[in-house]
N, C-alpha and C positions, 0 to 999 in steps of 0.2 A: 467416505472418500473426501480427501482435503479439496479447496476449491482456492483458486486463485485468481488472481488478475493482471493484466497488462495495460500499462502506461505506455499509451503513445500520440510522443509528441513530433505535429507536422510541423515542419522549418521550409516554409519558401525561399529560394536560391535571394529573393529579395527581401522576404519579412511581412512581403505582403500578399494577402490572399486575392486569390488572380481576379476579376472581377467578371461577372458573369453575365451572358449577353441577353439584351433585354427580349420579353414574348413577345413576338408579333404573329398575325392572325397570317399564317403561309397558304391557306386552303383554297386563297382564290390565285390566279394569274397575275402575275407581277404589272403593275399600271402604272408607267414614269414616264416622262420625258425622255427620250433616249440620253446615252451616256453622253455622247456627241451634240447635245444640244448647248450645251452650257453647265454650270456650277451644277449639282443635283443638292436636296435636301440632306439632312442626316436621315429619314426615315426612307426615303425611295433608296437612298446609296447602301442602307441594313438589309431592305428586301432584296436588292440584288446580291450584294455581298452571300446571304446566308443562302439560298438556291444556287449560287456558286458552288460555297463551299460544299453540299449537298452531293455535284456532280468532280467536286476536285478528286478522286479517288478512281482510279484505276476500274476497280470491280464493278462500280455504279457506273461507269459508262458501257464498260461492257454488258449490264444488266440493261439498262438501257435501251442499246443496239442491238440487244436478243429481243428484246420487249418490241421493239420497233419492229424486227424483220419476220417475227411470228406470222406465220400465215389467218394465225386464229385473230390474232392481236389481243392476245392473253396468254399467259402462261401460269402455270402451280409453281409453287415455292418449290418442290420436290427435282423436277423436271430443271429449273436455274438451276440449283447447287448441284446435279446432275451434268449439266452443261458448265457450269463453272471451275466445275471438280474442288467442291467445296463443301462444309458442313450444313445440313440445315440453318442452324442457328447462324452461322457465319449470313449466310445470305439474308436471314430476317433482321440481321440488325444493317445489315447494310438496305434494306426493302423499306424497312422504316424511315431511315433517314430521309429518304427520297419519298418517299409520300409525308414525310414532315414539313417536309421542302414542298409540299405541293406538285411534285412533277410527276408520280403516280396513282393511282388508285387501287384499292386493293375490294374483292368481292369474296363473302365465305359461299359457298355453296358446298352442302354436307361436311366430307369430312377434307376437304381442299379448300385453299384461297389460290382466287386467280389473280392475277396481278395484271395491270394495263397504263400506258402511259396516257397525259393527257396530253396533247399533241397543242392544245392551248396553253396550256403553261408555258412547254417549252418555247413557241414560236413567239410568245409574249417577251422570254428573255431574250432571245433573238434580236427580237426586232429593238428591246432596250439597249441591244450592244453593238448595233447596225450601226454604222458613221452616217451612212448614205440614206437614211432609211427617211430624211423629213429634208433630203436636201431638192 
């Protein structure tokens, strides 16, 4: 059987390879000065920024506000994409992000993961985006 190969070459719309955002440790609750306080550093203005971006998406807030209104205050992967009317996989990579972000936690128990928000996370960015929150 002949065997072959493919060349392929990426071209950025600019030439340059996009640069890529630096690791920081998201597993604890966001701890800054509020936004409204003044100037913020480059590393407090990244942590908020990336638990933004985390919640910028439509499905993760709905994921979320399912997470939040459970009466258990946990749900299985199965039962969101159920409620999402969505794929497994669609919902685990959106479940990821958001616990990369820090904003949930996830437990295996057998052959399920329960999913739980941290109500500390969230209220920590909260309270970073309060105007009012140190007047």
């Amino acid at each position: 059987m002949p065997t072959f190969s493919i060349y392929v070459k990426i071209v950025w719309h600019d030439g340059v390879v996009p640069k890529t955002l630096p690791v920081i440790d998201m597993t604890t609750p966001v701890c800054c000065a509020p936004v409204a306080s003044g100037p913020m550093t480059d590393a407090d203005a990244l942590a908020i920024a990336l638990r933004l971006k985390a919640l910028a998406d439509p499905v993760r807030v709905k994921i979320v506000s399912y997470l939040f209104s459970s009466t258990a205050g946990e749900v299985i992967s199965g039962e969101l994409a159920a409620v999402l009317d969505l794929s497994e996989s669609t919902v685990s990579h959106h479940l990821t992000q958001l616990r990369k972000a820090g904003l949930l936690v996830s437990d295996r128990r057998g052959m399920n993961v329960f999913h739980r928000v941290r109500p500390d996370a969230l209220q920590a960015l909260c309270t970073a985006l309060d105007p009012g929150c140190c007047t």
